[in-house]
C-alpha positions as CSV (number, residue, x, y, z in Angstrom):
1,X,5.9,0.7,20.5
2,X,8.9,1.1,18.7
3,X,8.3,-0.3,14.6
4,X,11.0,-2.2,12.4
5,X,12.3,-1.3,9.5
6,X,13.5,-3.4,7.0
7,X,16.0,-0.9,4.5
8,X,17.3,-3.2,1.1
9,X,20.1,-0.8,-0.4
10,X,23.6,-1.6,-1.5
11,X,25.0,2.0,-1.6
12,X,26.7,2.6,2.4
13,X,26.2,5.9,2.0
14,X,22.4,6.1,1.5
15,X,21.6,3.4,4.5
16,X,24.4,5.3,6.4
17,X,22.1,8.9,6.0
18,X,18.5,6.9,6.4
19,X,19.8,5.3,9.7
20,X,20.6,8.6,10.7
21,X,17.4,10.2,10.5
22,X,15.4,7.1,10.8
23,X,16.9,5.1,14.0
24,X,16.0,8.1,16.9
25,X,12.3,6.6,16.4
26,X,12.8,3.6,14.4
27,X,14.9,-0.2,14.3
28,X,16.7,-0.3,11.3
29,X,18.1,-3.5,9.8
30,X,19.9,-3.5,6.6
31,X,20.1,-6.3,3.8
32,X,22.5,-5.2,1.1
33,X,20.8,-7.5,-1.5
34,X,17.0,-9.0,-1.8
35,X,18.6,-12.2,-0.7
36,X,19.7,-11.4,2.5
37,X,17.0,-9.5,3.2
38,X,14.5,-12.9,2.1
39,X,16.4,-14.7,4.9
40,X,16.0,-11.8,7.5
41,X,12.3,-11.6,7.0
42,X,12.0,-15.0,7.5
43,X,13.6,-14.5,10.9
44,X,12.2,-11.4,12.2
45,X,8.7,-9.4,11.7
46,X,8.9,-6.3,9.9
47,X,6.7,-3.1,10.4
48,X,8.1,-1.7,7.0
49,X,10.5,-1.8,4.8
50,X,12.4,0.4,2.4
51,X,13.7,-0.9,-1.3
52,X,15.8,0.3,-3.4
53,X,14.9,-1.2,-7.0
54,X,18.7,-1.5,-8.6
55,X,20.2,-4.4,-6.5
56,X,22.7,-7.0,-7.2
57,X,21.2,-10.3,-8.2
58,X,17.1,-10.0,-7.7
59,X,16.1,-6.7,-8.8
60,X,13.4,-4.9,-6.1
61,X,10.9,-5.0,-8.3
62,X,11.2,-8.9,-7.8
63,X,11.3,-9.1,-3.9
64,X,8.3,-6.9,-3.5
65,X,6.3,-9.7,-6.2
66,X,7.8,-12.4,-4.6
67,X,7.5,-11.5,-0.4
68,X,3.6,-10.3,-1.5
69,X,3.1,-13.8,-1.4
70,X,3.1,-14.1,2.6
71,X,4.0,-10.5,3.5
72,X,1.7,-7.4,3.4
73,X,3.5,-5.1,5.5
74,X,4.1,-1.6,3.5
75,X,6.6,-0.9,1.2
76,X,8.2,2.2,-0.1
77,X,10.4,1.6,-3.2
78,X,13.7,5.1,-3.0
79,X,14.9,4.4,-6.6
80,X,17.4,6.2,-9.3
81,X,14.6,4.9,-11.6
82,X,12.6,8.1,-12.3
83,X,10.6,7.8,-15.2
84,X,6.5,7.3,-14.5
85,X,6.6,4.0,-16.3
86,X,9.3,2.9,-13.3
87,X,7.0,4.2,-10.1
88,X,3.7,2.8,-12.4
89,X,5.5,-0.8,-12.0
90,X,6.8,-0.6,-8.8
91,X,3.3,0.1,-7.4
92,X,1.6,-3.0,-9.5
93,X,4.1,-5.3,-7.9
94,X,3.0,-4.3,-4.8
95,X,4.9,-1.5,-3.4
96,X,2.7,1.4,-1.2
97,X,4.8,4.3,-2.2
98,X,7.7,5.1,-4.4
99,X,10.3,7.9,-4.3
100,X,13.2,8.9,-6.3
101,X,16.8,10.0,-5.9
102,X,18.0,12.3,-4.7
103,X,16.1,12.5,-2.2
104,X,15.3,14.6,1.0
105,X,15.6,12.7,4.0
106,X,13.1,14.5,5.8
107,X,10.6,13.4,3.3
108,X,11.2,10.0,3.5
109,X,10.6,10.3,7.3
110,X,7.3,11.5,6.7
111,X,6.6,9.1,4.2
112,X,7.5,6.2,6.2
113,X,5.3,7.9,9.7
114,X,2.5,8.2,6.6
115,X,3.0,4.6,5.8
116,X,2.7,3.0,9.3
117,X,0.0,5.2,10.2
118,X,-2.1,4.2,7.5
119,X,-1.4,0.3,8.3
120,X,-1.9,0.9,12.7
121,X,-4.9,3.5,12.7
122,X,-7.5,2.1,10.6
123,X,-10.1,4.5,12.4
124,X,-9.0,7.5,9.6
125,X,-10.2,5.4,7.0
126,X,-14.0,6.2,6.7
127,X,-15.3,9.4,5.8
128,X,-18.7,8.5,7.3
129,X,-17.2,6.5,10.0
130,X,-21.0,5.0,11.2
131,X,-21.2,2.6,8.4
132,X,-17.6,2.2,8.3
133,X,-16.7,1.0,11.5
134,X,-18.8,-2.2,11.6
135,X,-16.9,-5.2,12.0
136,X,-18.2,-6.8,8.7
137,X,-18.8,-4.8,5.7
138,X,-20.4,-7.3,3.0
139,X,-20.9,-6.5,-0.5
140,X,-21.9,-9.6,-3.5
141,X,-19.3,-11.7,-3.0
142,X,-17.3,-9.8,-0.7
143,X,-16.7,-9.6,2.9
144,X,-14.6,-7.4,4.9
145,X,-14.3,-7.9,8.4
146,X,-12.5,-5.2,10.1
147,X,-11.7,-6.1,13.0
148,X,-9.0,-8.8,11.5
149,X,-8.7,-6.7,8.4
150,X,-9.3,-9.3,5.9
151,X,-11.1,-9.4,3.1
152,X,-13.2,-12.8,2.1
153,X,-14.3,-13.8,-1.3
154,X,-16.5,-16.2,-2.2
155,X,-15.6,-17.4,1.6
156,X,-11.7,-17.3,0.7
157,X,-9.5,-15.0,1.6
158,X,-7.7,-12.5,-0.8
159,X,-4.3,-11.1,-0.1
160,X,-4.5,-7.3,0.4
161,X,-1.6,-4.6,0.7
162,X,-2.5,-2.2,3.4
163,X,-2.9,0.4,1.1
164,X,-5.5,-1.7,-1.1
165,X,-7.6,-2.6,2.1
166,X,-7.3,1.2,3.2
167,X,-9.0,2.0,-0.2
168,X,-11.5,-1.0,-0.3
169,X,-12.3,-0.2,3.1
170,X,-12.9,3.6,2.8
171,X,-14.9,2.5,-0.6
172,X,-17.1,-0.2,0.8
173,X,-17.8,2.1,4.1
174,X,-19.1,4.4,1.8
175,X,-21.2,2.5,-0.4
176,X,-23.4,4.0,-3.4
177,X,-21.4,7.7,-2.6
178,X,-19.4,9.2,-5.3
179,X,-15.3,9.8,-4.1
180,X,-13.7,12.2,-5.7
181,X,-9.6,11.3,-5.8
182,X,-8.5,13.8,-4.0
183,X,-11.0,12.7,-1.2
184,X,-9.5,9.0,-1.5
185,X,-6.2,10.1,-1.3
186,X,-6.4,12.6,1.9
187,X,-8.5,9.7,3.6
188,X,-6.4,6.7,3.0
189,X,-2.2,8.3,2.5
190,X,-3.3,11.0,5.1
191,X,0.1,12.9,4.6
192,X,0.7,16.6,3.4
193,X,2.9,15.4,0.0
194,X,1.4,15.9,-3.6
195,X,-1.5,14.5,-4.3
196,X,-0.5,11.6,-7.4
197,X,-3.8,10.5,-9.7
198,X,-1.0,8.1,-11.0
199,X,-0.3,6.1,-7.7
200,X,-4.5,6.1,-7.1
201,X,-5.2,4.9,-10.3
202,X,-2.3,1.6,-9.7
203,X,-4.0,0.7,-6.6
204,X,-7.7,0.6,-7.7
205,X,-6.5,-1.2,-10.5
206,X,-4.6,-3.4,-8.3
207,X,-7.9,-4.1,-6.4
208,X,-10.1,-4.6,-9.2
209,X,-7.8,-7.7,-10.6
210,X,-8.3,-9.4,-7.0
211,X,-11.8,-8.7,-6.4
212,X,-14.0,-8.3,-9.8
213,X,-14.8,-10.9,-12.2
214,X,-14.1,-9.1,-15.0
215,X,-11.6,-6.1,-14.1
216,X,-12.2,-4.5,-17.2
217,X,-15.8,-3.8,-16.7
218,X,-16.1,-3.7,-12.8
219,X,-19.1,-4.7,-11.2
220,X,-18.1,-3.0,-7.5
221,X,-15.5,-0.4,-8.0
222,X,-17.2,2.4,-10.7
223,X,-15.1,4.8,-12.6
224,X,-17.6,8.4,-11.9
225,X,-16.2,10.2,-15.4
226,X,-15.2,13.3,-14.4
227,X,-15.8,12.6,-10.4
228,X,-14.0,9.8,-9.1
229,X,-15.1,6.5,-8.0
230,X,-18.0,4.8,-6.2
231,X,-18.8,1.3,-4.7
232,X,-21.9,-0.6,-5.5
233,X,-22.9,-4.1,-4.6
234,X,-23.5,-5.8,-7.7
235,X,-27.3,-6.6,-8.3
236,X,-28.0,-10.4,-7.5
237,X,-30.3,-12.2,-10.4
């Protein structure tokens, strides 16, 4: 199966170097501003897609919000914007990953095979992979059936990035067991590149404003001080 990538970037000669390394294995379309690349997703289905975050009219920031709406395929944000504060927003909007310029186009390449292996082989999410792989992992409120990859609340179903239902997945797989971040991060991003506490930290509180009542004082996803996180199912009065 050969994936589609969707690459938003008004610069000719960074689309001209990405399709260079990234067609041999990949389809790469181009949108050189976030409208264009609204009407193309509306069109065609999208395995991916690349964002740059300084475009012409809508900004990428702005896309991502708005195509998270209806569209949950991964995103990786290649931005001249470099400060944490930048990466920190472009991950609560939505995005999976975020890299700056310069970059190294080998590393995107891995990046984006990182990506889309997360999103087509959920069998590397578990670390203990017997409870994990049953088809309904259920939890309070919560549901999440596997086999679909949807998550139900309350009986209605909440939006997830695949990053966020790699994470709630691996969590609720492992209920009651303490993961440390570093575990988290090798189980769910499953690439060789730095480990970020940053880009962790985003997600889970990405999660926990979809799926707790009250995000700030969680009743599934515990904060381990000093550890890392756990799941519990929250007691039932």
């Amino acid at each position: 199966m050969t994936y589609s990538i969707l690459l938003i970037e008004d610069d000719h000669e960074i689309i001209e170097l990405l399709k260079l390394y990234l067609e041999p294995e990949y389809n790469v379309h181009e949108a050189a501003n976030a409208q264009i690349a609204l009407d193309k997703i509306k069109a065609y289905s999208y395995d991916l897609s690349i964002v740059d975050v300084m475009l012409p009219g809508i900004d990428g920031f702005q896309w991502v919000k708005t195509i998270r709406h209806s569209h949950y395929f991964p995103v990786l944000f290649l931005s001249a914007r470099s400060q944490e504060s930048d990466k920190i927003l472009g991950l609560s909007v939505g995005a999976d990953d975020y890299m700056t310029k310069p970059f190294n186009p080998l590393e995107v390449v891995a990046r984006v095979q990182a990506l889309l292996r997360r999103v087509h082989q959920f069998d590397t999410v578990a670390v203990d992979k017997t409870e994990a792989e049953e088809e309904r992992l259920e939890a309070g409120e919560l549901v999440l059936d596997t086999k679909s990859c949807t998550l139900y609340l309350s009986g209605q179903p909440v939006p997830l990035t695949s990053t966020e239902y790699k994470i709630l997945a691996l969590l609720m797989g492992n209920s009651g067991r303490v993961l440390t971040r570093k575990k988290i991060y090798e189980a769910v991003w499953d690439d060789a590149f730095a480990y970020d506490d940053n880009t962790i930290m985003v997600h889970l509180s990405n999660l926990r404003e979809k799926i707790e009542p009250h995000p700030k004082n969680p009743s599934y996803i515990k904060t381990i001080r000093g550890l890392g996180y756990k799941f519990e199912a929250p007691v039932q009065h």
